[in-house]
C-alpha positions, 0 to 999 in steps of 0.5 A: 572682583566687585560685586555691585550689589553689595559694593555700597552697603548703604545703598538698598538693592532695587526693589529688595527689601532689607539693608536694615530698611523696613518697607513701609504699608502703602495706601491701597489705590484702584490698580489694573495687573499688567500680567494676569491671565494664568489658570492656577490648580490647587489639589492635594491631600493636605491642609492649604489649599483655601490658605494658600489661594486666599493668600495669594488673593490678599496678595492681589488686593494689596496691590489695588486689584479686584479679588473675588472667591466663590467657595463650592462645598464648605458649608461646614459642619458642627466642628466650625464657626458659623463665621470664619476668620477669614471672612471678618478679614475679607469684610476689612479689606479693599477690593476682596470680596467673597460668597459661599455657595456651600450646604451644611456638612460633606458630601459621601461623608454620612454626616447627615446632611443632605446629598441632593442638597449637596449636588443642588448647591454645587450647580448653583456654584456652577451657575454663579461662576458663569455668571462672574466670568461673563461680568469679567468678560464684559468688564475692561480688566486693563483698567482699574476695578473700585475696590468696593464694585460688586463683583458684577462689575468684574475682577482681575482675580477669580478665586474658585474654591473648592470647585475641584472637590466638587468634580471630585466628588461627581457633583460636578463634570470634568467637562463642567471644569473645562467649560469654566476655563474656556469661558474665562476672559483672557485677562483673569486670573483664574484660581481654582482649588480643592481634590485630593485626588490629582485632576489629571484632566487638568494636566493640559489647561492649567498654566500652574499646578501644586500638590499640597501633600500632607505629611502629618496632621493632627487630625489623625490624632484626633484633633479637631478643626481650630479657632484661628487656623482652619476656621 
């Protein structure tokens, strides 16, 4: 029996890179997604999470669509950088953008900083997320977005970082959470991360959900966050 796929060996598999054929970078155009509209969760007690959403939203933008992140919580602490690598590579990029929303250190976690200063933050973060939902709302997402348009003017991804640990952590409600998703357009891809405490109360509202567990990790041993892998 013949098997077309592999019948012409000099015939490339449609749309599969390979057959010894390196794809080529294409130049980054103002694009509209066809199939955007999802609710991701992202939870769990290992190192990932914010890699893995921002990579999906390099991803998006790669492809010409309008990304923005709203990081609640990581205003970081004495182990990191004041400037992360991700945002150097963010500022590179067409049509990402991000902002931060996060107080210096971590909230319960006794390293002076200020928990009323944490809470503040994290209704800020809350405030600023309706009001980049409202400007998706009002935004024509069937159509191309400028790849450098303030994200006032819309986006076809919402990436919310951190926002889980936000409710995780009392800072913010569970119903704060739903209110974030029933105010999302239906168009948006709407991203949110953070908890390592499962969000149950997500179970019903989410489209998508992984657990990023952890299985080792060198802080147990005592190593700090690094250059270039966690900052």
């Amino acid at each position: 029996m013949s098997d077309d796929r592999t019948a012409d060996a000099d015939a490339p598999i449609e749309h599969t890179p390979g057959q010894g054929r390196t794809p080529e970078a294409e130049r980054i155009e103002p694009a509209a997604p066809e199939e955007f509209g999802l609710v991701q969760v992202w939870w769990g007690d290992g190192k990932g999470k914010t890699t893995a959403t921002l990579g999906m939203g390099v991803r998006a933008a790669g492809h010409g669509y309008r990304v923005h992140m709203l990081q609640f919580m990581k205003g970081g602490a004495s182990s990191v950088d004041a400037v992360r690598g991700e945002y150097n590579a963010i500022a590179a990029l067409p049509g990402i953008s991000y902002e931060n929303l996060g107080h210096y250190g971590w909230h319960g976690m006794a390293d002076g900083s200020d928990e009323a200063d944490h809470e503040a933050e994290a209704q800020a973060g809350l405030e600023r997320a309706h009001e980049l939902l409202e400007a998706a709302d009002e935004a024509a997402l069937e159509e191309p977005i400028a790849l450098d348009a303030e994200p006032e003017a819309g986006m076809h991804m919402l990436i919310l970082d951190e926002v889980l640990y936000a409710a995780d952590r009392g800072l913010l409600s569970e119903d704060d959470v739903h209110g974030l998703i029933d105010a999302k357009p239906d168009s948006l891809e709407l991203v949110l991360s953070g908890s390592h405490t499962e969000p149950s109360y997500l179970a019903e509202r989410a489209d998508l959900i992984t657990n990023v567990r952890k299985v080792k990790h060198p802080i147990d041993d005592g190593q700090r966050a690094r250059r270039g892998t966690e900052f």
